[in-house]
C-alpha positions as CSV (number, residue, x, y, z in Angstrom):
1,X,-0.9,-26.3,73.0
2,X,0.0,-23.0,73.0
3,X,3.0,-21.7,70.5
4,X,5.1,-18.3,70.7
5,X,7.4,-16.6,68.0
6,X,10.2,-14.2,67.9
7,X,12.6,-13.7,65.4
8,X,16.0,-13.8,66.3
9,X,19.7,-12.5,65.3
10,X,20.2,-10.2,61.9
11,X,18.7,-12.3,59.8
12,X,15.5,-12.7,61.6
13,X,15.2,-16.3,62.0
14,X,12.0,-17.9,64.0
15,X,12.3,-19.2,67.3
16,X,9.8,-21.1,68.5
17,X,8.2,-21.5,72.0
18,X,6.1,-25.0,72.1
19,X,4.4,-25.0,75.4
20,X,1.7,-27.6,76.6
21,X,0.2,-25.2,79.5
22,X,-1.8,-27.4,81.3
23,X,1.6,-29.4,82.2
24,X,3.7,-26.3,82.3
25,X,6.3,-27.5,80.2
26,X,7.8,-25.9,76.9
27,X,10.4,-27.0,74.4
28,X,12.6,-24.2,72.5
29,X,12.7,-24.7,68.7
30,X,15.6,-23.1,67.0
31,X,17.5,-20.6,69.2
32,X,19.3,-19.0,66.8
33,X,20.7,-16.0,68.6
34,X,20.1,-13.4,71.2
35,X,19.3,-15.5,74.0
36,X,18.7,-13.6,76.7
37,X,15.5,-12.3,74.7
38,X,15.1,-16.1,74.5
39,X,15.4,-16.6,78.3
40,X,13.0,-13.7,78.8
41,X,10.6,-15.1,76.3
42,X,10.3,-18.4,78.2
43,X,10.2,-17.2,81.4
44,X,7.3,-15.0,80.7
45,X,5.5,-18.4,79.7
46,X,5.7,-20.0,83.2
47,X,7.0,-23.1,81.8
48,X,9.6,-25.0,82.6
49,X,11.8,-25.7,79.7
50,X,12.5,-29.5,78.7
51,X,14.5,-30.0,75.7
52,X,15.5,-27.9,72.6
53,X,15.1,-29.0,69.2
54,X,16.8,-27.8,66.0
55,X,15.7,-28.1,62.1
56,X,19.0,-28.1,61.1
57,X,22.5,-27.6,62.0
58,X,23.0,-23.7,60.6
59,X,24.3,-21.0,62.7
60,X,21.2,-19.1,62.4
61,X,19.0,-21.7,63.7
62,X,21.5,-22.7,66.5
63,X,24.0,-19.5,67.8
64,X,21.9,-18.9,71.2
65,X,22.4,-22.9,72.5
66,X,25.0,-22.0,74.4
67,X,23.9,-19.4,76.1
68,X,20.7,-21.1,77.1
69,X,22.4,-24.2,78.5
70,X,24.5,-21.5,80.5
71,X,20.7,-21.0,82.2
72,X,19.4,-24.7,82.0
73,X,23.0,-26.5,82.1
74,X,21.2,-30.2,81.6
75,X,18.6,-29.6,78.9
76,X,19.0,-31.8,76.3
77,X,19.4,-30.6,72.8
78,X,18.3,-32.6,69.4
79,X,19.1,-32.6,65.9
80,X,19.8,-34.6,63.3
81,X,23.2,-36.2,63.5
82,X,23.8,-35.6,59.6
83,X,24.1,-31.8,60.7
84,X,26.8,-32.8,63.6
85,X,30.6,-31.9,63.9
86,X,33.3,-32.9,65.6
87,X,35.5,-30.4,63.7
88,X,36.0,-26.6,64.4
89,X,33.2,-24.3,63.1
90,X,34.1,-21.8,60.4
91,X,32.4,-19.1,58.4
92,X,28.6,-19.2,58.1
93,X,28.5,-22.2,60.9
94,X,26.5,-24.3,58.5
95,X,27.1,-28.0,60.8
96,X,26.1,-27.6,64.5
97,X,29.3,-28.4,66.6
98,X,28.6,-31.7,68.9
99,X,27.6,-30.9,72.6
100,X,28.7,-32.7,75.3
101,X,26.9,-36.3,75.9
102,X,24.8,-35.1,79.0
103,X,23.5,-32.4,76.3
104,X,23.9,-33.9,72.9
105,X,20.7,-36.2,71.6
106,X,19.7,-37.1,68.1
107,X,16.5,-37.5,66.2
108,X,15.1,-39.8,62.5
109,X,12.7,-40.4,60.6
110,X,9.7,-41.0,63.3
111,X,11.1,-40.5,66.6
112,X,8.7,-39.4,68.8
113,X,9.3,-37.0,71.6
114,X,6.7,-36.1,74.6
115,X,6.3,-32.8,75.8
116,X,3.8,-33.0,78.6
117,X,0.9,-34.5,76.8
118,X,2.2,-33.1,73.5
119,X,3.9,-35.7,70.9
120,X,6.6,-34.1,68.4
121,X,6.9,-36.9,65.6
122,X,10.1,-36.3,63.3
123,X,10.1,-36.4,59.5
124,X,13.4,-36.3,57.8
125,X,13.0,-33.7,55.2
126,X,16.8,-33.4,53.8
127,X,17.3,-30.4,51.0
128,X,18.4,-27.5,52.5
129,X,20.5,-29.4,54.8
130,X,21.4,-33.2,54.7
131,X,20.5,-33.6,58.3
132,X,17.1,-31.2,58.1
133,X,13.8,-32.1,59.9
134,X,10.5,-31.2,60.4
135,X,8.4,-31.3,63.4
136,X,4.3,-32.3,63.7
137,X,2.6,-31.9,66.7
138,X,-1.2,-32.4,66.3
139,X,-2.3,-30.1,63.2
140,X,1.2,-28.0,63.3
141,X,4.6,-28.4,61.4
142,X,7.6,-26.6,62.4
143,X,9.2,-27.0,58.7
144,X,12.5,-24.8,59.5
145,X,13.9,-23.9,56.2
146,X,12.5,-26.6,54.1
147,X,9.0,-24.9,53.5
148,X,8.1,-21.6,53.4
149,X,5.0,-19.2,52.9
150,X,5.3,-19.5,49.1
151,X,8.7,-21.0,48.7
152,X,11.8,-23.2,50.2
153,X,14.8,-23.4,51.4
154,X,17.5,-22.6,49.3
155,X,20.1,-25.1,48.7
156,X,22.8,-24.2,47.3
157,X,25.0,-24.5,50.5
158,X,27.3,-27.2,51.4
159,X,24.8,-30.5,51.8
160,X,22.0,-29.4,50.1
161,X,20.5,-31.0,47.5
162,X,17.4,-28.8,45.0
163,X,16.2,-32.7,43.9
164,X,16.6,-33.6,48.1
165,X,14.2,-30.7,48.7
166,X,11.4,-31.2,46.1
167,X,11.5,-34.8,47.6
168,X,11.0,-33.7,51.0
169,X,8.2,-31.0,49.9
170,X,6.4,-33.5,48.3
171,X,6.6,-35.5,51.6
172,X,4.9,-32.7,53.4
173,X,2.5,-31.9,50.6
174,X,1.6,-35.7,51.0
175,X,0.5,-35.6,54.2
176,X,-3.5,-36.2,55.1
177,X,-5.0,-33.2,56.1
178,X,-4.6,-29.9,56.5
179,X,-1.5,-28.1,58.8
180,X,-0.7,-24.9,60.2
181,X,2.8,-24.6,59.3
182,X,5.3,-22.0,61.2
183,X,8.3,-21.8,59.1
184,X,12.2,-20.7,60.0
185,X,12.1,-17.4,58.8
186,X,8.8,-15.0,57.5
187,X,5.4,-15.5,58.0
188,X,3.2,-18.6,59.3
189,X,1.4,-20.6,56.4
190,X,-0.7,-23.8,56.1
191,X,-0.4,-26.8,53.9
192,X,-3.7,-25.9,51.6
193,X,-2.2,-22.9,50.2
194,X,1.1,-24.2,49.4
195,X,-0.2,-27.1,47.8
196,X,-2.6,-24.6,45.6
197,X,-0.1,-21.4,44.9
198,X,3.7,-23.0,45.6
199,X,5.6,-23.4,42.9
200,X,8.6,-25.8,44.9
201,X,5.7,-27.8,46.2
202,X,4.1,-28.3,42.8
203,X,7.1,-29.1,41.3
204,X,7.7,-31.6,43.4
205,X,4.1,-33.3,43.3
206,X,4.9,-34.0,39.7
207,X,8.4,-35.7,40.6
């Protein structure tokens, strides 16, 4: 498994490239904007890519979609259906707007997804967003903007919930073991040290 970053668009969200190399197969995790950096980024991997997968349905973790499915027309494209709508998409773009059915897929609570001989297992994590997820694979955790180095997702948004969100931390800070975790926006982290020094996650281990 092999994992590549760039932050994207103005507000310097994380877009993730999970590749299993030995298959040659890589799945984009939130493409929030300037694709063709995206495209680029991919391409210089040598994999072929086979789905995308968002967090969570906010402009910022979603804007580039379109322009990579101008590239890769049939890739499919998941999410929680929570963050789905049928309606136009207004001011900060905080529901994803629903792609058509060749493109459109949706994930819960412990779908599993195969990349090559990778397995991305789903954990609903709602809080900053009602439909919000997190992604394992082995040792890792994609936590988009429900955890990050030190703190969490803010919530005060349309469909988020501050009690939602010390739920879900305390989901993640439950899990056996220890995880690298590669947030939405800033720095990589790993489970240990939020547990220790994170106030969100320590609030929500006494809920």
């Amino acid at each position: 498994m092999k994992i590549d970053s760039l932050a994207v668009g103005s507000i310097g969200t994380n877009c993730y490239i999970l590749q299993d190399e030995a298959a040659k197969l890589c799945a984009v995790i939130d493409p929030g904007d300037e694709p063709e950096r995206i495209l680029s980024a991919v391409e210089q991997t040598g994999c072929t890519p086979t789905m995308i997968l968002l967090t969570h349905g906010h402009f910022d973790h979603y804007t580039a979609v379109k322009g990579l499915l101008e590239k890769w027309p049939e890739l499919p494209v998941y999410i929680h259906e929570r963050d789905v709508t049928d309606k136009p998409v207004g001011g900060f773009g905080l529901l994803f707007p629903r792609l058509p059915e060749k493109n459109q897929r949706y994930y819960k609570e412990g779908d599993r997804l195969t990349l090559g001989g990778l397995t991305i297992t789903v954990l609903e994590t709602p809080g900053h967003s009602r439909g919000s997820v997190c992604l394992v694979v082995g040792d890792v955790i994609f936590s988009g903007d429900t955890l990050f180095h030190g703190s969490c997702g803010r919530t005060d948004f349309a469909g988020g919930s501050y009690e939602d969100i010390l739920r879900s931390l305390k989901k993640l800070a439950q899990l056996p073991g220890q995880y690298q975790v590669y947030p939405g926006h800033d720095r990589s982290t790993n489970l240990d040290f939020e547990r220790r020094v994170n106030p969100y996650v320590k609030q929500g281990l006494r809920k």
